[in-house]
GUVO-746356 format. One record per residue: x, y, z of N, C-alpha, C in turn; residue in one letter. Coordinates in Angstrom, 3 decimals. Layout:
REM residues N
      n_px      n_py      n_pz     ca_px     ca_py     ca_pz      c_px      c_py      c_pz  aa
         X         Y         Z         X         Y         Z         X         Y         Z   A
...
//
This chain:
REM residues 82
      n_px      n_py      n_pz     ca_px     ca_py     ca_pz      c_px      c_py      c_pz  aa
   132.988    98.204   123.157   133.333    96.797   123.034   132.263    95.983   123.763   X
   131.362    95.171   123.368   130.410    94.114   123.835   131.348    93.309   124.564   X
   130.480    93.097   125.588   131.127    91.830   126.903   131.359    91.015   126.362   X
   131.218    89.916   125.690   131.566    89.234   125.115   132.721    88.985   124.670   X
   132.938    90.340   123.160   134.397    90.429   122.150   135.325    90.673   123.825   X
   135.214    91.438   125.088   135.887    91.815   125.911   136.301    90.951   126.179   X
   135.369    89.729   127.217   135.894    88.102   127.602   136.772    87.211   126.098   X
   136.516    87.516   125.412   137.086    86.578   124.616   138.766    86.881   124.545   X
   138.546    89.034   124.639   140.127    89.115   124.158   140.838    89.416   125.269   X
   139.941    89.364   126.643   140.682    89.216   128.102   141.104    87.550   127.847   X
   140.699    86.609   127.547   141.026    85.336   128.001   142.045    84.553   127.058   X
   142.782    85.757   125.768   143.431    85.608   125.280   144.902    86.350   125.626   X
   144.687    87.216   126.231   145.761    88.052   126.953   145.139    89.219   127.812   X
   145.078    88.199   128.971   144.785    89.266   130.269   145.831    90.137   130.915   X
   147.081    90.239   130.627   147.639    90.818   131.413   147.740    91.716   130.358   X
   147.086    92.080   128.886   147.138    93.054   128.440   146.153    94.039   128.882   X
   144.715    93.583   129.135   143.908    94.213   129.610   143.958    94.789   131.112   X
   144.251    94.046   131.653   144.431    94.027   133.393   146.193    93.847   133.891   X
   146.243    94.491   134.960   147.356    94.624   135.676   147.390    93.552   136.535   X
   146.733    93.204   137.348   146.276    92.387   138.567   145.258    91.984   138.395   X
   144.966    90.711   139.085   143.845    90.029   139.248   142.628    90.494   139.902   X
   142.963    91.363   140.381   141.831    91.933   141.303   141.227    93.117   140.142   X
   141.980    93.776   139.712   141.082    94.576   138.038   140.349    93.872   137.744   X
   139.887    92.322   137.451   139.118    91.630   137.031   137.914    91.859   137.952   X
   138.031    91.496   138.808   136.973    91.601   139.898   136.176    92.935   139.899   X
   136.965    94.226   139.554   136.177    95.155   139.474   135.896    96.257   138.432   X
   135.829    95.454   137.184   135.319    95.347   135.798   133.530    95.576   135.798   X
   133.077    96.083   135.935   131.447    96.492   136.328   130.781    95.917   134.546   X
   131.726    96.041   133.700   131.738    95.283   132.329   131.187    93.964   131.914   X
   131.629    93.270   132.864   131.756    91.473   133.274   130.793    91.386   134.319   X
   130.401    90.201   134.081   129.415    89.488   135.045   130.408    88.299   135.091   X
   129.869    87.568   136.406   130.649    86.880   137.496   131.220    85.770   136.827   X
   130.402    85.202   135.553   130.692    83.664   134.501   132.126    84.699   134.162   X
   132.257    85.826   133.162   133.124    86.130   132.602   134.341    86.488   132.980   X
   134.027    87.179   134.736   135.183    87.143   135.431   135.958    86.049   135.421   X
   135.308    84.911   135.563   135.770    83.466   136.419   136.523    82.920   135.067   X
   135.875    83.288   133.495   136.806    82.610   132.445   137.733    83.617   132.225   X
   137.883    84.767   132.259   139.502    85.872   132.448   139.875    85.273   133.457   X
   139.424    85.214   134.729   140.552    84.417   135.810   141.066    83.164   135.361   X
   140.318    82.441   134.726   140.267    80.956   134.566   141.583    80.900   133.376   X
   141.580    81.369   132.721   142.375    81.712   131.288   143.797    82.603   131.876   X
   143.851    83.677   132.681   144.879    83.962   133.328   145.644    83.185   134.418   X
   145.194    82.283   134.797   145.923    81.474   135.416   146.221    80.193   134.471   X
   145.834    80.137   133.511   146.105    78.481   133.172   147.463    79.233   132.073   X
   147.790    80.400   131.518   148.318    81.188   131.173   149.818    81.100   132.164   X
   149.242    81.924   133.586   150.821    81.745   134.327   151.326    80.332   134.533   X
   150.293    79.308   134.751   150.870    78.133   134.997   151.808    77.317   134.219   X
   151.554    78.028   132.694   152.337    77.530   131.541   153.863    78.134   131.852   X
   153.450    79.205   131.979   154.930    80.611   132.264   155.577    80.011   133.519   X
   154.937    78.796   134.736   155.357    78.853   135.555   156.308    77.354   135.409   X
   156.141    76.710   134.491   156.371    75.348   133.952   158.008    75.434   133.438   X
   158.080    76.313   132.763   158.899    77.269   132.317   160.038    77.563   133.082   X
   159.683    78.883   134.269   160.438    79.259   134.653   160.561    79.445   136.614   X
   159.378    78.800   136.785   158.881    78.804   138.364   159.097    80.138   138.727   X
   158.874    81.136   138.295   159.192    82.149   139.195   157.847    83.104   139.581   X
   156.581    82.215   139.629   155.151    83.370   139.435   154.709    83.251   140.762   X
   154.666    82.006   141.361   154.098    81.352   142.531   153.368    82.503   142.951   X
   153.517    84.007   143.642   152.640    85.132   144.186   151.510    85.582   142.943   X
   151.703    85.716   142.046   150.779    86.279   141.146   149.928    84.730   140.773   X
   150.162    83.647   140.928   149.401    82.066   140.736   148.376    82.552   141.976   X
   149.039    82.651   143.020   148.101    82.755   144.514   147.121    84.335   144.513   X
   147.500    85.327   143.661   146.784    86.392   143.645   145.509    85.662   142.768   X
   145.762    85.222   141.687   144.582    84.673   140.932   143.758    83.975   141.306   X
   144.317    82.702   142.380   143.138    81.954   143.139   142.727    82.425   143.746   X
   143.118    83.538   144.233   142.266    84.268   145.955   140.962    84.875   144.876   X
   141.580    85.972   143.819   140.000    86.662   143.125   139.278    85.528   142.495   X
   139.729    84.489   141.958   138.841    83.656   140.948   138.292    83.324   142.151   X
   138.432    82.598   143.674   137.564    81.935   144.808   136.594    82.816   145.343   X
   136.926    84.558   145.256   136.624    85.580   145.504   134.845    85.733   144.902   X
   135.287    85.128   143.550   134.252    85.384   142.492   133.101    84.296   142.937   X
   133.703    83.383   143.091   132.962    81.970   143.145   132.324    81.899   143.929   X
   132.595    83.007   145.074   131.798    82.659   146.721   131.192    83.449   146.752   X
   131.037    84.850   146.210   130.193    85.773   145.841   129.168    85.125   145.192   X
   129.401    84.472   144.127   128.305    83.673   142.928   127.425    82.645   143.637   X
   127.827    82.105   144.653   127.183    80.405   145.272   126.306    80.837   145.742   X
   126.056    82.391   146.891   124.280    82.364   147.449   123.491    82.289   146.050   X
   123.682    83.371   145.003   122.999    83.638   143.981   122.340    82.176   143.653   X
   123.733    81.345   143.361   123.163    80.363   142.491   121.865    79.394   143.136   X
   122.004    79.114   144.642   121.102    78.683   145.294   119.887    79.188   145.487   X
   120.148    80.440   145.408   118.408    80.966   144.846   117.864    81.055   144.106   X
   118.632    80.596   142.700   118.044    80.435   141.794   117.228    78.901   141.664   X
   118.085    78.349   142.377   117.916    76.746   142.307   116.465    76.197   142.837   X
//
């Protein structure tokens, strides 16, 4: 499966692919953009589910910790590129 078709059909249903948020993170598959749109797409996902039925609040907070996880890993990079 090309990274790509992967991100597209993680960000359509990640909790089919992944158990936890942190599987995302250590996907050697994905580079750091693609993590951040499976995180990005799995949370905007529970937030709908959470609209619903409020009952996710721990798995909402597991997702921000890896998606911030990702992001702060990514920021030296990006400054050296800059």
């Amino acid at each position: 499966m090309k990274n790509s078709k992967l991100v597209e059909e993680a960000k359509l249903t990640p909790g089919r692919i992944y158990q936890r948020p942190h599987d995302v993170l250590r996907d050697r598959r994905l580079d750091d953009v693609g993590r951040i749109e499976v995180l990005t797409a799995w949370e905007r996902t529970l937030r709908g589910a959470a609209n619903r039925d409020g009952t996710i609040e721990n798995e909402l907070l597991e997702l921000e910790k890896a998606r911030r996880e990702v992001e702060e890993r990514s920021a030296p990079a990006r400054n050296i590129r800059s």
